[in-house]
C-alpha positions in Angstrom: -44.9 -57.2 -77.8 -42.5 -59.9 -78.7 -39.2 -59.9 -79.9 -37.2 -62.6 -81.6 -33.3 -62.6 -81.4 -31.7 -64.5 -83.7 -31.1 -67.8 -81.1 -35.3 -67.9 -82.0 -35.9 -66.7 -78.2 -38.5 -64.5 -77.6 -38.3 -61.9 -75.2 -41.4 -60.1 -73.7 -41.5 -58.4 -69.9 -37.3 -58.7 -69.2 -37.5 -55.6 -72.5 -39.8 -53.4 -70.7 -38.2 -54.4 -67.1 -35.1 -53.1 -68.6 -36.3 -50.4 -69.9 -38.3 -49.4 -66.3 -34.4 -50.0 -64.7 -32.9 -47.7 -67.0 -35.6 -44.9 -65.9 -34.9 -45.9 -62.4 -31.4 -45.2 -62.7 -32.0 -42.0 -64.5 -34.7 -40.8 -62.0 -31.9 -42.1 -59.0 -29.0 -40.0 -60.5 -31.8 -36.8 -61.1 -31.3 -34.1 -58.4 -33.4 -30.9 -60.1 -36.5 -31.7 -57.6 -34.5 -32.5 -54.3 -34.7 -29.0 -53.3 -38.7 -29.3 -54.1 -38.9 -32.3 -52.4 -36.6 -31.3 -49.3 -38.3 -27.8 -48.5 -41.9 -30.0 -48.9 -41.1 -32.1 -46.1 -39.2 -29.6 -43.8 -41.5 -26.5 -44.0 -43.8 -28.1 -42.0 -41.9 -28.9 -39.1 -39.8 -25.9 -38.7 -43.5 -23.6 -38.9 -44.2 -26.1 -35.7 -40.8 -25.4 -33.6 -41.0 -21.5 -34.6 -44.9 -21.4 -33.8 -43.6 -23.3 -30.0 -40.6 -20.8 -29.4 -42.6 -18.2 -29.8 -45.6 -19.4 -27.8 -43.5 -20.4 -24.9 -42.2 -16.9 -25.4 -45.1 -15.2 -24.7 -46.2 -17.4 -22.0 -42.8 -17.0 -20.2 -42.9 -13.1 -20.6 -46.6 -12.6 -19.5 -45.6 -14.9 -16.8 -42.7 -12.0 -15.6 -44.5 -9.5 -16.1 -47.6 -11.1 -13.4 -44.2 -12.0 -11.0 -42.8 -8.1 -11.7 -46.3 -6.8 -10.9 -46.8 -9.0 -7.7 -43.3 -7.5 -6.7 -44.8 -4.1 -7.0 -47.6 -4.6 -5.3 -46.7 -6.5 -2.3 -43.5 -3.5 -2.2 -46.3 -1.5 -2.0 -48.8 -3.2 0.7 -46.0 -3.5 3.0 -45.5 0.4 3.2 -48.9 1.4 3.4 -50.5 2.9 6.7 -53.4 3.5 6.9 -53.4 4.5 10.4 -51.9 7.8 9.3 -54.2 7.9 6.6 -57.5 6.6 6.8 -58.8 7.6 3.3 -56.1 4.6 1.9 -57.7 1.6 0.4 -54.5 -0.2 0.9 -55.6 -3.9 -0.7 -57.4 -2.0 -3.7 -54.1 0.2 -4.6 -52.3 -3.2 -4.3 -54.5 -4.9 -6.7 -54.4 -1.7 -9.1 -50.5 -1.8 -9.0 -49.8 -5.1 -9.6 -52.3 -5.3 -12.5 -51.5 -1.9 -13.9 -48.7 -0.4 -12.5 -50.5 2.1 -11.5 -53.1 2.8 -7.8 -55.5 4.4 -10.3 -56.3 2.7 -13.2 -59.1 5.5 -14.2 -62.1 3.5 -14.2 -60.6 0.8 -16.7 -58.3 -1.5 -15.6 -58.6 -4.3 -18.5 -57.1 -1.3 -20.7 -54.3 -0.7 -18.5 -53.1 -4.0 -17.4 -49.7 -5.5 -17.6 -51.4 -8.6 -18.8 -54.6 -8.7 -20.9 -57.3 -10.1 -19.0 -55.4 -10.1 -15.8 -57.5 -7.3 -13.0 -57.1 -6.6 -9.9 -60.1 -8.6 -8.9 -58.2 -12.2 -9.8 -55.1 -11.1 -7.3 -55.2 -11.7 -3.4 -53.8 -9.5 -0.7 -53.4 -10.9 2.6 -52.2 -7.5 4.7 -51.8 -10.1 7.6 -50.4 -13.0 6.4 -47.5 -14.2 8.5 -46.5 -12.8 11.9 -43.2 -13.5 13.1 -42.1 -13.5 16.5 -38.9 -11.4 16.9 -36.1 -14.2 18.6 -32.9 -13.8 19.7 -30.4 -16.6 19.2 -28.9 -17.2 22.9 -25.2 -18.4 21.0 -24.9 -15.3 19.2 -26.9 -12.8 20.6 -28.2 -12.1 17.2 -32.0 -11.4 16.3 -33.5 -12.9 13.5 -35.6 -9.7 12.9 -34.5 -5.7 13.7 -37.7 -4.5 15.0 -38.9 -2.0 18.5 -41.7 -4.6 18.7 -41.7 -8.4 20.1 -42.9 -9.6 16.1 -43.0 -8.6 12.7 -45.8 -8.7 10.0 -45.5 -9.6 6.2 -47.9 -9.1 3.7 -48.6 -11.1 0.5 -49.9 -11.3 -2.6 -50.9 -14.1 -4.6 -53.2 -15.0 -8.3 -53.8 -17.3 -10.4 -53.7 -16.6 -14.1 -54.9 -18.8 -17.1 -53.2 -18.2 -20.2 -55.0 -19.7 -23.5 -52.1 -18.2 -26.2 -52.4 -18.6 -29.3 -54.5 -21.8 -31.0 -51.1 -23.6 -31.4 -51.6 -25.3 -27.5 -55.1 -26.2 -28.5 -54.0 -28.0 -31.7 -51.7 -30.0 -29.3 -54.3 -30.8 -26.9 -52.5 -28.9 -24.4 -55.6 -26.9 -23.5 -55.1 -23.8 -21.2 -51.8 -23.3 -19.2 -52.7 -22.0 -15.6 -50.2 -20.7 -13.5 -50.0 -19.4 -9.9 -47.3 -17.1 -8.3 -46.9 -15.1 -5.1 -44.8 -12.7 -3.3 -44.3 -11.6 0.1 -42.6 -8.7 1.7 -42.0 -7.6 5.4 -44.7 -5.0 6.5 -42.5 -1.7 7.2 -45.1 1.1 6.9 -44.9 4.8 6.4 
């Protein structure tokens, strides 16, 4: 396309680069897509931080409720007797507590557990884990232990527990999460 002025010059791209400026201005100054465009680009990421917070929820509360389980359990071990009582299974009641909450979990303990695919069989109890002498500090005259006997017994219990989630840690490459935790508690007895 040419155009002549009347100076006889002919004019042929600076008309259509013009024209493309004018449209870039326009577009520029045009805000009835921003929202469009705006919620395009942040959806994404804000589906990715919710989708983490709650994953690292739910890791962090399966991860109290295995701790509040060991608790129980060890509470447990380190009351039992079964001197008194021979028929006690003292390391199997453990186990069934801290994976259940309850000694009996009625044949099914994957049911029942705190934890889904935590049992009783992945938790360690150790009814003789630590023996401590019973000392007495010659400064104070204090003993680091009350107790009729010369040392004192603690039990513990330990696990391991692998926690896959949801598929947002495996579209990270994060894989499984294992975590271990433990508690001990001073052997009293009945």
């Amino acid at each position: 396309m040419t155009i002549s002025c009347a100076t006889n010059r002919s004019f042929t791209g600076d008309v259509v680069l013009m024209g493309l400026g004018s449209i870039f201005r326009r577009f520029g100054r045009e805000e009835r897509g921003a929202v469009l465009v705006e919620m395009t680009l942040i959806t994404p990421l804000m589906i990715s931080l919710s989708a983490g917070v709650f994953e690292f929820g739910n890791l962090l509360h399966q991860k109290l409720l295995i701790e509040a389980g060991l608790n129980d359990g060890a509470r447990y071990a380190a009351r039992c007797n079964q001197t008194f009582n021979t028929a006690l299974n003292c390391v199997t009641y453990a186990q069934n507590i801290a994976s259940t909450g309850s000694y009996n979990c009625s044949g099914d303990c994957n049911v029942a557990s705190r934890v889904t695919g935590w049992l009783p069989a992945a938790i360690t109890v150790d009814l003789n884990h630590l023996v401590i002498p019973v000392t007495v500090d010659p400064n104070t005259g204090l003993a680091n232990y009350h107790s009729t006997t010369t040392s004192v017994r603690a039990v513990r219990l330990e696990t391991s527990f692998t926690y896959t989630g949801a598929s947002l840690l495996s579209v990270l490459g994060l894989g499984p999460i294992t975590f271990s935790a433990a508690h001990e508690e001073r052997y009293i007895g009945w």
